[in-house]
N, C-alpha and C positions, 0 to 999 in steps of 0.2 A: 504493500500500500504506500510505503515512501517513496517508491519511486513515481507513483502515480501522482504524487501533489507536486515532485520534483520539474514534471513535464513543461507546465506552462511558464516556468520562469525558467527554462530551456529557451526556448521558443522565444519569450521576453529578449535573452540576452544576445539572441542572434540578429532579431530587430536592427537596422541604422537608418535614422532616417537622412532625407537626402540633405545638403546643406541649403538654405534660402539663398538664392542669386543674388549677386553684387552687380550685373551691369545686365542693364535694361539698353536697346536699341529700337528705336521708334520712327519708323519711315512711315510717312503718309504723303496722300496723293488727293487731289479734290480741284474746286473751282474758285474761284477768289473775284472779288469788286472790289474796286479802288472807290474813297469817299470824298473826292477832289470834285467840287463841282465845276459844273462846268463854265466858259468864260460867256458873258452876253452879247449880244447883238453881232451872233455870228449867222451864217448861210445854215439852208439845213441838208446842206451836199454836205459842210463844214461838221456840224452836228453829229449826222450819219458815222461821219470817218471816224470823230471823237469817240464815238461809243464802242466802236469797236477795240478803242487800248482801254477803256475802263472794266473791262472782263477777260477773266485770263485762266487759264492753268496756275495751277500753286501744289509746289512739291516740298516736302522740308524733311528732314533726318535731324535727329535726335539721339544722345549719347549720353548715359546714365552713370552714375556710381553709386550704390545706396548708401546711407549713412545710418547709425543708428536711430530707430524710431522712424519713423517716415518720409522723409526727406531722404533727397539725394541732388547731384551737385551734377552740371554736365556742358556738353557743347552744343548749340543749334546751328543749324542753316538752313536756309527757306530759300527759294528761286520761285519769283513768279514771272512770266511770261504770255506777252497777246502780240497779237500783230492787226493792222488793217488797213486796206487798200480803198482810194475813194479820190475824188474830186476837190481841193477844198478853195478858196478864195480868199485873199493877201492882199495887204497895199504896198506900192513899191515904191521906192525912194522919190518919185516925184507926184506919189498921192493918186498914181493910179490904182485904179483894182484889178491883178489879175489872177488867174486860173489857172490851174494843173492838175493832173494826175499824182498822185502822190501812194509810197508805199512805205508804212514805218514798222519797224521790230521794238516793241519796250522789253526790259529785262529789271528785277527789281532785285536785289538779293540782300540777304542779310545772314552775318553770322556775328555768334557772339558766347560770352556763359551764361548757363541758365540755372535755376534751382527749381525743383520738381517736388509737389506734395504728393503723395497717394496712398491708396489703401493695399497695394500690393503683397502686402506681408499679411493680410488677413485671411482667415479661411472663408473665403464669399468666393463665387463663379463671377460676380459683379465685379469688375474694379472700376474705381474713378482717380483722374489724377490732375493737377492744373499746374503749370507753368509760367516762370516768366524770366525772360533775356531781355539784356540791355548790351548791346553792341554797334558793330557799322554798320548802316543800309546804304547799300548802294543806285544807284540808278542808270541803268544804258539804256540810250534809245538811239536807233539809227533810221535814218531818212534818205535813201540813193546814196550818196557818197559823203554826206554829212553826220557825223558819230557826235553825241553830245554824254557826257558822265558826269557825275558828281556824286557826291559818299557826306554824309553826315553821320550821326548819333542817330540810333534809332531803338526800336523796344518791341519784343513780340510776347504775345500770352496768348495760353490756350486750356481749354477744357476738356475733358472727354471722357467718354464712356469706354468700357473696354469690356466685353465679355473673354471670360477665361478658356478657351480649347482646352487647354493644358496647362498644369502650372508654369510652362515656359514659354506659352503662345495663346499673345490674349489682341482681339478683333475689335473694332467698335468706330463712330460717327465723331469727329472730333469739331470743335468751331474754334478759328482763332481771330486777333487781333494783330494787325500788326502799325507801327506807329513813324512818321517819319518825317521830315520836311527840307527842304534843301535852300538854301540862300542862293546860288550861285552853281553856274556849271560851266563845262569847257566844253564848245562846238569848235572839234577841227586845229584843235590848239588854243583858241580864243576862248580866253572867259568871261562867260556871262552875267552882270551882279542881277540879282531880281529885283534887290531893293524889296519893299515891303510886299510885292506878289511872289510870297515863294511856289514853289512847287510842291505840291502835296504827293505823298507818298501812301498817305495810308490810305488800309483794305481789311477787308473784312472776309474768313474765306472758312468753308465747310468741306472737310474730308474724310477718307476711309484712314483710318491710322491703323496699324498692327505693331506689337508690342515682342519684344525676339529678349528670353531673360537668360540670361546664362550664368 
């Protein structure tokens, strides 16, 4: 009979459980709106063309380190991107107005460190987690043979849901924020001041995230 009670703290002691993951990688992919309105008393050939850089693709990768308790500490990068081809209308140096075809590529990027709240170390299939980086936003946008860029300060957050697969592979709808504004840029070598119309950067954007723990 003693070895009958012996059994399950047999079984007990061969038990290990696995360790909790130290680094989270989180790539998401989605659509994104820039919150720049738009300028007045333009054409609405002019309008049209506009609308098409205000919606874009929006990609971002994420790099984790857990720390004790909920947090964790890490790297971001985001790249959004639209392009749009259209007709717009310009005054030219002696106050006429003319016309063309025009094709532009914008690029927005941002990297920087972030800090991560979440519930990942809980026993829930649920996780939720929010985020926020402060780093450079960049801005490219190209027009035929004319390149214009400029880089300031900028700040991204984001929220999301995440259903758990598996404790190492959790799925879910994320929304983020991203913040930004430029004073000045350089077309072609030439820099631009804006003076008090800067250029607005920020966007607002909804994606599929997945969560990769190891």
């Amino acid at each position: 009979m003693s070895g009958a009670f012996a059994i399950p703290f047999f079984f007990s002691a061969q038990e290990t459980s696995s360790p909790e993951p130290k680094i989270s990688i989180i790539p998401s992919v989605g659509y994104a709106w820039r919150l720049a309105k738009m300028p007045g008393g333009i054409s609405r050939e002019t309008r049209e063309y506009l609308k098409g850089l205000k919606s874009g693709m929006n990609v971002d990768i994420s790099a984790y380190y857990h720390l004790k308790g909920d947090g964790a500490i890490g790297l971001k990068y985001s790249n959004y991107f639209a392009s749009s081809d259209g007709r717009i209308a310009v005054q030219d140096l002696n106050g006429q107005i003319v016309s063309g075809f025009v094709s532009t590529k914008d690029n927005i990027t941002f990297v920087g460190p972030s800090y991560m709240f979440s519930n990942f170390k809980q026993d829930t299939k649920h996780k939720l987690y929010y985020d926020i980086a402060l780093g450079v936003i960049t801005y490219t946008t190209k027009t035929g043979t004319v390149k214009g860029t400029g880089s300031s300060l900028g700040m991204e957050a984001n929220f999301a849901y995440q259903y758990a697969i598996t404790n190492q592979i959790l799925v879910g709808p994320k929304l983020g924020a991203t913040a930004g504004t430029l004073s000045k840029m350089k077309y072609n070598g030439t820099t631009i001041d804006f003076g008090e119309e800067r250029e607005g950067l920020s966007r607002l954007s909804l994606s599929l995230a997945a969560t990769f723990r190891f």
